[in-house]
C-alpha positions in Angstrom: 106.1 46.2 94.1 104.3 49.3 94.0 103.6 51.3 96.7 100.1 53.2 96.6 100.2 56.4 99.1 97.2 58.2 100.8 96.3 60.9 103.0 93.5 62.1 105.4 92.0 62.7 109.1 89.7 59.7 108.6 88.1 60.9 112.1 84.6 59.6 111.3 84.7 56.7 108.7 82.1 56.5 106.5 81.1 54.7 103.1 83.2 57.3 101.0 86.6 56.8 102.9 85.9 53.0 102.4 85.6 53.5 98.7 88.4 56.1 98.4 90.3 53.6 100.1 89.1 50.4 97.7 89.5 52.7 94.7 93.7 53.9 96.1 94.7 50.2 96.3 94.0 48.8 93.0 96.5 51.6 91.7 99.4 49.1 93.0 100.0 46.5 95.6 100.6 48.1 99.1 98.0 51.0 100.1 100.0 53.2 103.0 98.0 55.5 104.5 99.0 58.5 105.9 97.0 59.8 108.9 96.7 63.5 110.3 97.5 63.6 114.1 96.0 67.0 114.5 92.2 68.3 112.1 93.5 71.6 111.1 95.1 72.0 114.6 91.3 71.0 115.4 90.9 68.4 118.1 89.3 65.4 116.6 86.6 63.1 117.9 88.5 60.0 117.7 92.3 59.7 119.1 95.3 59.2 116.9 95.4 55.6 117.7 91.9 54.8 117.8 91.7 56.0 114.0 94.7 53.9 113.1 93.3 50.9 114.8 90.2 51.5 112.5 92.1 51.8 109.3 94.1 48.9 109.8 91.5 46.7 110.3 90.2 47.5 106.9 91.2 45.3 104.5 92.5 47.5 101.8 95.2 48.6 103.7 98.3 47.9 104.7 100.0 50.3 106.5 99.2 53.3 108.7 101.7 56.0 108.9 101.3 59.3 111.3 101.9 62.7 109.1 101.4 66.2 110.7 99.5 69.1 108.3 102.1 72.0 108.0 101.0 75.0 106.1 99.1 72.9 103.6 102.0 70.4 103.4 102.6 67.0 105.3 105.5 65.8 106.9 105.9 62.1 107.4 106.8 61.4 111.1 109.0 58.8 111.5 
């Protein structure tokens, strides 16, 4: 199996992150998607959970995982 990994804030989803995320899975067979808690240390319109709910009710992906942006490098929290 091959796992297909993505990143972003995906605070306001639009057409583009739905295509991004179309385009990511046909590069394998399981699309995870790693989410930014924080913007930037910027507070974001929707919450943490309300953006993974989002995202995993689109089809293309299959799992939602929380990362946190640390001087332009993530950190997967576990």
């Amino acid at each position: 199996m091959i796992k297909v990994f993505t990143t972003g804030t995906f605070d306001i989803l639009h057409y583009g992150h739905i295509n991004l995320l179309k385009q990511a899975s046909k590069f394998g067979d399981f699309l995870i998607v790693g989410l930014n808690v924080t913007k930037n240390g910027k507070e974001t319109y929707y919450s943490y959970e309300e953006r993974k709910a989002m995202l995993e009710a689109i089809r293309y992906v299959d799992e939602v995982v929380p990362i946190k942006e640390q001087e332009d490098k993530y950190r997967y929290l576990s």
